[in-house]
N, C-alpha and C positions, 0 to 999 in steps of 0.2 A: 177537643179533637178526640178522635175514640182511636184508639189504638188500632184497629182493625182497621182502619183508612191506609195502615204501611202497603206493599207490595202483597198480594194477595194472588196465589199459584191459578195457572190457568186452570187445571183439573185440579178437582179434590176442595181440600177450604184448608182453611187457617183455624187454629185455635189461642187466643192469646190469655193470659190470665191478668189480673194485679190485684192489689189492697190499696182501699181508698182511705186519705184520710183518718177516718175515724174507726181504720179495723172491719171495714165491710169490703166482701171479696167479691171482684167478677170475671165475668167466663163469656168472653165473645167469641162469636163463630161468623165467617167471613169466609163469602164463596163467589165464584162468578159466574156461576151457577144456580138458580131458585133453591131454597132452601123449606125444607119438609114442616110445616110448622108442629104438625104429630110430632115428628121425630124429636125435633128439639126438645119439646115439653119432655119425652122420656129421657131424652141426651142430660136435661137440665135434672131431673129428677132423679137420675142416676146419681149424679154427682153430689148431693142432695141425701143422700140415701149414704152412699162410700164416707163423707167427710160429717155430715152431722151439722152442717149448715142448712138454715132455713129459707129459699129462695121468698121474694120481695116482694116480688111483679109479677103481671101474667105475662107471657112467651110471644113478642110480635118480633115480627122481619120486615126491618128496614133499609131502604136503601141506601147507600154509601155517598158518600160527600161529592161525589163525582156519577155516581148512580151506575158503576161500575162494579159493584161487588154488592149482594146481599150480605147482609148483617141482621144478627142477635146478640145481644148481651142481658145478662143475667144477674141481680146485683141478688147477694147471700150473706144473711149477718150470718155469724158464728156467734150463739148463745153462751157456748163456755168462755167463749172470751170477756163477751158485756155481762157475766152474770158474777166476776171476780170481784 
Protein backbone atom coordinates (compact mmCIF):
# COMPACT_ATOMS: atom_id res chain seq x y z
CA UNK A 1 0.00 0.00 0.00
CA UNK A 2 1.64 3.52 -0.81
CA UNK A 3 0.99 5.79 1.79
CA UNK A 4 -0.50 8.29 -0.52
CA UNK A 5 -3.67 6.07 -0.98
CA UNK A 6 -4.72 7.99 2.97
CA UNK A 7 -7.34 10.91 2.61
CA UNK A 8 -6.02 12.99 -0.01
CA UNK A 9 -7.42 17.07 0.02
CA UNK A 10 -9.87 18.08 -2.65
CA UNK A 11 -7.55 21.18 -3.74
CA UNK A 12 -3.94 21.21 -3.69
CA UNK A 13 -2.12 17.56 -3.07
CA UNK A 14 -0.49 15.77 -0.45
CA UNK A 15 3.05 15.31 0.36
CA UNK A 16 4.04 12.25 2.33
CA UNK A 17 7.63 11.19 3.04
CA UNK A 18 9.17 7.71 4.85
CA UNK A 19 12.55 5.58 4.97
CA UNK A 20 12.36 2.12 3.71
CA UNK A 21 13.93 -0.56 5.00
CA UNK A 22 17.29 -0.49 4.06
CA UNK A 23 17.75 3.60 4.60
CA UNK A 24 16.27 4.57 1.13
CA UNK A 25 14.00 7.61 1.28
CA UNK A 26 10.65 8.57 -0.60
CA UNK A 27 8.78 11.49 -1.50
CA UNK A 28 5.08 10.84 -2.79
CA UNK A 29 2.86 13.41 -4.23
CA UNK A 30 -0.96 12.68 -4.34
CA UNK A 31 -3.59 14.99 -5.87
CA UNK A 32 -6.96 14.75 -7.35
CA UNK A 33 -5.98 16.72 -9.60
CA UNK A 34 -3.54 15.61 -12.85
CA UNK A 35 -0.36 16.14 -11.84
CA UNK A 36 2.49 18.12 -14.08
CA UNK A 37 4.92 15.56 -14.91
CA UNK A 38 7.75 18.61 -15.81
CA UNK A 39 7.04 19.83 -12.67
CA UNK A 40 7.57 16.97 -10.52
CA UNK A 41 10.83 16.01 -12.21
CA UNK A 42 12.03 19.69 -10.97
CA UNK A 43 9.79 19.24 -7.60
CA UNK A 44 11.85 15.73 -7.41
CA UNK A 45 15.22 17.40 -8.38
CA UNK A 46 14.97 20.00 -6.07
CA UNK A 47 14.92 17.93 -3.22
CA UNK A 48 17.66 16.04 -4.79
CA UNK A 49 19.76 19.07 -5.05
CA UNK A 50 18.58 20.54 -0.84
CA UNK A 51 19.45 16.95 0.74
CA UNK A 52 22.17 15.27 -1.36
CA UNK A 53 20.27 12.17 -2.12
CA UNK A 54 20.43 10.66 -5.40
CA UNK A 55 16.95 9.98 -7.00
CA UNK A 56 16.34 6.00 -8.46
CA UNK A 57 13.81 6.27 -11.17
CA UNK A 58 12.47 8.15 -13.90
CA UNK A 59 9.42 10.57 -12.68
CA UNK A 60 5.75 8.62 -13.75
CA UNK A 61 2.22 9.55 -12.47
CA UNK A 62 0.08 6.90 -11.48
CA UNK A 63 -3.10 6.38 -10.67
CA UNK A 64 -4.22 5.59 -7.06
CA UNK A 65 -5.67 2.33 -5.73
CA UNK A 66 -9.07 3.60 -6.34
CA UNK A 67 -8.10 5.75 -9.39
CA UNK A 68 -9.08 8.71 -7.28
CA UNK A 69 -6.07 10.68 -6.69
CA UNK A 70 -2.97 10.91 -8.95
CA UNK A 71 0.21 9.74 -7.49
CA UNK A 72 4.24 9.97 -7.67
CA UNK A 73 6.59 8.64 -5.64
CA UNK A 74 10.22 9.02 -5.80
CA UNK A 75 12.55 6.44 -4.19
CA UNK A 76 16.32 8.44 -3.13
CA UNK A 77 19.31 6.63 -1.68
CA UNK A 78 21.43 8.77 0.56
CA UNK A 79 25.14 7.92 -0.49
CA UNK A 80 26.49 9.39 2.89
CA UNK A 81 24.53 6.98 4.62
CA UNK A 82 25.49 3.55 2.39
CA UNK A 83 29.07 4.82 1.86
CA UNK A 84 29.73 4.46 5.98
Amino acid sequence: MLLGEEEVPEKGFKITTWVGERGQHYVEVASKNPLNKEELRKFYSAISDLTGWKDTREVMVGIGKWGLENHSTMRYDDYAETER
